[in-house]
C-alpha positions as CSV (number, residue, x, y, z in Angstrom):
1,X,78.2,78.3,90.5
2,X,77.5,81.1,92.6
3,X,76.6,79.5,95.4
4,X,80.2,77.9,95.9
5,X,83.3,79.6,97.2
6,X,84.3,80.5,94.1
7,X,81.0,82.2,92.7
8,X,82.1,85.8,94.3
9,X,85.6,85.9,92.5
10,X,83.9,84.8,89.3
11,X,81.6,87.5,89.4
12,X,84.5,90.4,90.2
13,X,86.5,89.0,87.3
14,X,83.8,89.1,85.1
15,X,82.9,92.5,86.3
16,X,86.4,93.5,85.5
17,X,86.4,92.2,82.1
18,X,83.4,93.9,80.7
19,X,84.9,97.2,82.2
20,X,88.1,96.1,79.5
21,X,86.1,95.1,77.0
22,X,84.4,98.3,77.1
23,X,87.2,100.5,76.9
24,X,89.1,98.3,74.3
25,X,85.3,99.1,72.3
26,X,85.7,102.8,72.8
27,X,89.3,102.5,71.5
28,X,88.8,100.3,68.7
29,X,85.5,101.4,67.6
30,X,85.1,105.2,68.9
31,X,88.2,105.9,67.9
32,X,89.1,107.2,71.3
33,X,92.5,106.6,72.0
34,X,93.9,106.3,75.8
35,X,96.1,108.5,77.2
36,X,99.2,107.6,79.5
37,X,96.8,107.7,82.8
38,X,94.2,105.8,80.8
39,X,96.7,102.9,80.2
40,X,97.7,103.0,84.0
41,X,94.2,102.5,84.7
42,X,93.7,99.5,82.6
43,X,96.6,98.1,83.9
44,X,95.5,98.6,87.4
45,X,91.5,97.2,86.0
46,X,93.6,93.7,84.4
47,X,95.5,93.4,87.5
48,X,92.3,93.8,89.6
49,X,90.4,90.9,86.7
50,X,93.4,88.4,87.4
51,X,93.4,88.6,91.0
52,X,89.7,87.8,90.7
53,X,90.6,84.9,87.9
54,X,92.7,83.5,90.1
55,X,90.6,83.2,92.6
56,X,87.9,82.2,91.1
57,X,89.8,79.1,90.3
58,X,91.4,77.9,93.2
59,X,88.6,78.9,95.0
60,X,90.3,80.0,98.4
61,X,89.5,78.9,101.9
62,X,91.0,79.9,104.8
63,X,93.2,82.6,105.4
64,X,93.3,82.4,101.7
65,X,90.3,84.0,101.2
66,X,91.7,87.3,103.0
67,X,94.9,86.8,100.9
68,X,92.6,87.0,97.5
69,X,90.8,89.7,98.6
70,X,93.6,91.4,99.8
71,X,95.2,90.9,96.3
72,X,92.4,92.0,94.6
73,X,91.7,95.1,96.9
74,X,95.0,96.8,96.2
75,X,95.6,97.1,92.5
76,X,91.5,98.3,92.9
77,X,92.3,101.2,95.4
78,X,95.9,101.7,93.1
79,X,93.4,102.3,90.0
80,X,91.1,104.3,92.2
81,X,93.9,106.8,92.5
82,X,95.2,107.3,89.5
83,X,91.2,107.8,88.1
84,X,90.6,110.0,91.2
85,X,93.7,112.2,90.1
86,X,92.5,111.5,86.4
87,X,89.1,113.6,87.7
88,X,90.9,116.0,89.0
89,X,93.1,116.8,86.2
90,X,90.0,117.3,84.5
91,X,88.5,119.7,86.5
92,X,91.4,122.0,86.8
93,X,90.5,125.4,85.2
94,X,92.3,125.6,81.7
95,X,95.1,127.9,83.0
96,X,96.2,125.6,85.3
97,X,96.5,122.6,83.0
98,X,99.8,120.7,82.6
99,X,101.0,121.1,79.2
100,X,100.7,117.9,77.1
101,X,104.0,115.9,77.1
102,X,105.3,113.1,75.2
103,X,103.5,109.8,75.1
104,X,104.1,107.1,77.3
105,X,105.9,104.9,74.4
106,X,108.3,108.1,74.0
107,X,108.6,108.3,77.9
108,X,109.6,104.7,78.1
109,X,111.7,104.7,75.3
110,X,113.8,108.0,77.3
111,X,112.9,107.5,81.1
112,X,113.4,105.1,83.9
113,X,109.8,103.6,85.0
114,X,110.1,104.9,88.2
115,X,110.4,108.4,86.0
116,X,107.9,107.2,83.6
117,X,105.4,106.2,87.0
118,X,105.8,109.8,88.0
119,X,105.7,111.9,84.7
120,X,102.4,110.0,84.2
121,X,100.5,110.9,87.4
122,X,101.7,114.3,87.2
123,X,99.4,114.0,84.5
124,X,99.8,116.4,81.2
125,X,97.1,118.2,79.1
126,X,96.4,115.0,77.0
127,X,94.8,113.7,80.4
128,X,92.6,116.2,80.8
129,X,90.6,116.4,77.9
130,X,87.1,114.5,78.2
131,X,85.9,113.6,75.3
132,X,83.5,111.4,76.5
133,X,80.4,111.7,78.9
134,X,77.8,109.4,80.8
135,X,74.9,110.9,82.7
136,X,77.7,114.2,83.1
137,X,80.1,111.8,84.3
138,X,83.5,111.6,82.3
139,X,84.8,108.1,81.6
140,X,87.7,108.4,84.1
141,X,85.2,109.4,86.7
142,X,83.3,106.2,85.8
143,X,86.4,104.1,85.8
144,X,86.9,105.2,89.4
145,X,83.3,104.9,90.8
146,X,83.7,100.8,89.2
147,X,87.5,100.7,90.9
148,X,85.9,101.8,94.3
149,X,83.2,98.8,93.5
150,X,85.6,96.0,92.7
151,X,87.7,97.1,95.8
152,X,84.4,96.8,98.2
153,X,83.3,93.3,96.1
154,X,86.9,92.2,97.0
155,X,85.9,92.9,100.8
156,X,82.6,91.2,100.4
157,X,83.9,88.6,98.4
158,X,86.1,87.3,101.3
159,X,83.0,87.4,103.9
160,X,80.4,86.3,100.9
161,X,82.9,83.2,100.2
162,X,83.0,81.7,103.1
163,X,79.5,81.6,103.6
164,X,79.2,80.2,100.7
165,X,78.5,75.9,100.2
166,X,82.2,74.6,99.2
């Protein structure tokens, strides 16, 4: 399967799915709940695993090879930001933390989503507790270094496709 066009796509979608299925575990079973930037980010990692679904079943040639990569690269690099200002929110000294806000059910419930969008990478003090730690690394900062690796397999997976035996 690999070897075939579509053996690159499979693998970014799959890639993109355990990184949901692991934070759906930490939810569910950790009991740690997401906050508003957290849900932007699985957004962003489920747009990212469709792109790559989709591809994986058609199995693009062509020009649509750079199309599928290029709709796979950009809600990757989206997510990348929003986990890159997640990091940062989380290394602001505690002075300079954002007060925590209302949650993002709340903000949709009062707020345009173009006021929601906004609110939310502003980012409030919810965001920047870490409460959760890999070899020092917190999970947003983890979230980001697999966005920035799903957006460079999207690259490679336009080149590595069309090498491959249709």
């Amino acid at each position: 399967m690999f070897l075939t066009n579509r053996g690159p796509w499979l693998l970014g979608f799959l890639a993109a799915s355990f990184a949901m299925l692991f934070a759906l575990y930490l939810q569910y079973f950790q009991d740690l709940h997401p906050c508003a930037m957290c849900v932007f980010q699985r957004v962003a990692m489920i747009a990212t695993g469709l792109a790559f679904l989709v591809a994986a079943l058609i199995g693009p040639k062509g020009r649509g090879r750079i199309v599928a990569g290029i709709a796979a690269f950009i809600p990757a690099i989206a997510g990348a930001a929003v986990a890159a200002r997640h990091v940062w929110l989380q290394n602001l000294p505690e002075d300079q933390v954002p007060a925590c806000g209302a949650g993002l059910e709340a903000m949709l419930d009062v707020f345009p989503l173009a006021e929601v969008i906004k609110l939310v990478l502003s980012g409030d003090g919810n965001c920047a507790v870490i409460d959760w730690t890999l070899l020092g690394l917190s999970l947003p900062a983890w979230t980001m270094i697999g966005f920035a690796a799903l957006a460079l397999w999207a690259l490679v997976s336009v080149r590595v496709s069309r090498q491959a035996i249709s």
